[in-house]
N, C-alpha and C positions, 0 to 999 in steps of 0.2 A: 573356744573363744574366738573377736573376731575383732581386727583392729581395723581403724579406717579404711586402710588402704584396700580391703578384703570386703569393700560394701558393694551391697546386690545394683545388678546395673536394673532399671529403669525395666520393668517387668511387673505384669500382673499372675500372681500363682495364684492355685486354691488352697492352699498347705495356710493351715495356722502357725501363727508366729508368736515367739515368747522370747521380749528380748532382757535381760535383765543389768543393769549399768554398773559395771564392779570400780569401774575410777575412768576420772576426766569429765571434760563439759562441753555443753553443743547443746542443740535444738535438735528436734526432730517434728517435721511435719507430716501428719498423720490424719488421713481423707481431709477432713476442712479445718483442722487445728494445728497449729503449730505450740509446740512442747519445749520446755525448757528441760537438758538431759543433763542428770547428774549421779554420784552414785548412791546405790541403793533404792535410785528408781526401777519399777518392772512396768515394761510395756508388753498389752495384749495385742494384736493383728489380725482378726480375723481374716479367710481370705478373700483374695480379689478386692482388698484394701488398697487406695493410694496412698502408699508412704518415701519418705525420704528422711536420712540422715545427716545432720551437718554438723560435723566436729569441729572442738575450736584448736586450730592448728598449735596452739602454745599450750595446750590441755588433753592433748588428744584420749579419746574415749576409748576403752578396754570393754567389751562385754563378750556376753556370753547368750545366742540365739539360739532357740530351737525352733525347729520346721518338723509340720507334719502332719499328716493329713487326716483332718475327721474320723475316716471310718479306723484308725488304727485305734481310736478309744470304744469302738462299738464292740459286741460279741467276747469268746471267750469269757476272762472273768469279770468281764461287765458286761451287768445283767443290762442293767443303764445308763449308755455311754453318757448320753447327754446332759447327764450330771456330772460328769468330770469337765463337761465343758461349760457349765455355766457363769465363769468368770467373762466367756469369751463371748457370750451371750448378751451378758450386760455390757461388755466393753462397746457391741453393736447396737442393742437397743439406745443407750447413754451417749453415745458418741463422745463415749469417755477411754481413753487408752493409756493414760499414763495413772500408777496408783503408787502412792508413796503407804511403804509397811512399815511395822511395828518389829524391834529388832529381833525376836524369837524367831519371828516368821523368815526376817531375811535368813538369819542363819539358817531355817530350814530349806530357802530354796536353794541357798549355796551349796549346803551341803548335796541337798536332790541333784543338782549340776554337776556337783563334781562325781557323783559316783555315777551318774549317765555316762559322762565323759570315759569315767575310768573303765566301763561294762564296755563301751564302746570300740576303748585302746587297748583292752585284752585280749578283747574278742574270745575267750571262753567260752566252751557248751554252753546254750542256752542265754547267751551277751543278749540278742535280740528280746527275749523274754524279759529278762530282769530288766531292760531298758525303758519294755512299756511299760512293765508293773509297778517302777518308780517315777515316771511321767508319770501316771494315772495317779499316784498317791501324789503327788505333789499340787498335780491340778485339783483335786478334790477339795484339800487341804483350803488351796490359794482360793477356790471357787466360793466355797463355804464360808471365809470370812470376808472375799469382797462383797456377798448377800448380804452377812450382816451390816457391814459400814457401809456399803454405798448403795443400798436399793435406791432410797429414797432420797438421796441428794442431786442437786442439780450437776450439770455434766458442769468441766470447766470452761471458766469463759475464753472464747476466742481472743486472739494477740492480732496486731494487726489495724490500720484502716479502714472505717467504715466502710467504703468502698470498695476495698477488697473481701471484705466479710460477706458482701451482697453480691459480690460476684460472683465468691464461692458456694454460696445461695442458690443463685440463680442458676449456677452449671448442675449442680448434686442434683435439683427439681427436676431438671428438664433437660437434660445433656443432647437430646436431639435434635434440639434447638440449632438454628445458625448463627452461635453466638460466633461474636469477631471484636479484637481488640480495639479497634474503631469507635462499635458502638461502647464497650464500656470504660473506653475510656472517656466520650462524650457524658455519659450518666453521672461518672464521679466527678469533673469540670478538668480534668489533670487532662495534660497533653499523653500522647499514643506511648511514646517511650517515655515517658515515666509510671506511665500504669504497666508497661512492660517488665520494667527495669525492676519495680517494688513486685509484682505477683510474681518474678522469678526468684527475688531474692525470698519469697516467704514458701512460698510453692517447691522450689527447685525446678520449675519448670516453665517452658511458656503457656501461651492460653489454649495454645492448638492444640500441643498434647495434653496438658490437662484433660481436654474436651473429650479427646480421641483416647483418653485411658477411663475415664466414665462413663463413653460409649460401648466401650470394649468390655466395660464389666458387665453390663445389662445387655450386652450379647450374646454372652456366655449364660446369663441367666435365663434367656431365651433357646439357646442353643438345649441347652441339659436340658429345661421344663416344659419345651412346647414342643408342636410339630409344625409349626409354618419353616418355609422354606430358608434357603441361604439368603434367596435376591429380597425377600420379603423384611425377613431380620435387618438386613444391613439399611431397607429402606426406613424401617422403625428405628433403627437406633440413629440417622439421621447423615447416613453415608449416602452420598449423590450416585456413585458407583460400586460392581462387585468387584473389582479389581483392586480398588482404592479400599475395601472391605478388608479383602484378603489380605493386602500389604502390611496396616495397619495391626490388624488381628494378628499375623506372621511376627512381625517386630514385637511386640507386647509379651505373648505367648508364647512363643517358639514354639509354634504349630500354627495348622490352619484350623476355618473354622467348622470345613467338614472333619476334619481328624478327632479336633476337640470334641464334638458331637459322638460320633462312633467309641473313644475311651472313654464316655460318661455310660451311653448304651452298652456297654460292654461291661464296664463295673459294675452297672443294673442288673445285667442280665445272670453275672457270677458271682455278685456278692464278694467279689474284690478284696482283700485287704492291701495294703502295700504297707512296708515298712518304714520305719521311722531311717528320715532323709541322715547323712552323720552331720553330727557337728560340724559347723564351720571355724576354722583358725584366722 
């Protein structure tokens, strides 16, 4: 489990996330939505998601996150991974990441949780094993009835100011853009520091890094799936220099952007597994 105090700093990973809310309340802003967090909600993450947590200091939130990366649900006894991942699928296609269940089902992820947990803190022969084999049944499980209830619903509506819903628009479209709080704060008629002040209270962040963490992800998407170059990347994703790339990239990542490149090429080339990250407390 993982209490506020124990939340991820300001980072873009590729590891999926699964956080599920056992007691207390807060918001949670998730790529362009902001979430009301309560318990018994489960939130999806896919990765290289911008998200943030924000607990209500007089409620503070208890949950329970797992991290871990794609190919640990591939091969072995799954024939096909990518059905244990399709909750996580829709969470991306939907732009939907918060899903309120039916209590059989919460009981069953509680339970799936705590015997992760428990395989985890044993560490017994074969802990590793039994860890993915109950992840995979859990996700299957959760996968299979978010198809049923939410193919076909629309995602939830955005919270928030017209103004800032379009600027959260306008960055997701086009992040290589030179956007600057200047101009939107000119678009919505609101002065510079109040359109500051409201996208950090909703964001947790300002406009720059926003920018420069939706650059970062569609870096990375180019880093793993192309072969154009560093200087080239950073000029597409809408960095004035490679320096100011790397920095950037370095902060977000903890790594660079050649390193990043080379352990994607690398997990290509050996078909990779890595193991499930532990739980966080």
């Amino acid at each position: 489990m993982k209490h506020p105090q124990h939340e991820l700093p300001d980072h873009l990973h590729d590891r999926f996330e699964l956080v599920y809310v056992h007691q207390g309340s807060g918001t949670f802003f998730i790529d362009k939505t902001l979430y009301d967090k309560k318990p018994g909600d489960l939130f999806l993450i896919p990765g290289n998601t911008v998200h943030r947590a924000f607990p209500e200091e007089a409620d503070p939130i208890v949950s329970t996150a797992v991290f871990f990366a794609p190919a640990l649900m591939e091969g072995g006894p799954y024939d096909d991974g990518r059905s244990l991942l399709q909750g996580f699928d829709l969470a991306r296609r939907q732009s939907r990441h918060r899903f309120e269940l039916p209590e059989d089902l919460r009981q069953a992820i509680e339970s799936g949780l705590d015997t992760i947990q428990a395989e985890h803190e044993s560490r017994e022969a074969g802990y590793r094993a039994a860890i993915r084999l109950e992840l995979g049944r859990l996700l299957l499980r959760l996968g299979r009835y978010l198809n049923r209830q939410f193919a076909d619903r629309p995602a939830d509506s955005l919270h928030g100011p017209s103004w800032i819903r379009s600027a959260l628009h306008a960055i997701d479209a086009a992040p290589e853009q030179p956007h600057s709080l200047t101009a939107f704060a000119d678009a919505a008629a609101v002065s510079a520091s109040h359109f500051s002040r409201t996208f950090k209270q909703f964001t947790g962040m300002n406009v720059t890094d926003y920018v420069n963490a939706k650059r970062i992800i569609r870096a990375k998407e180019l880093l793993s799936g192309s072969d154009g170059t560093i200087a080239d990347i950073a000029d597409r994703c809408g960095f004035a220099s490679i320096p100011h790339f790397h920095r950037v990239f370095k902060a977000l990542t903890d790594t660079t952007p050649s390193s990043y490149r080379r352990g994607h090429a690398a997990a290509d080339d050996t078909n990779e597994r890595r193991e499930l990250p532990p739980p966080r407390r």
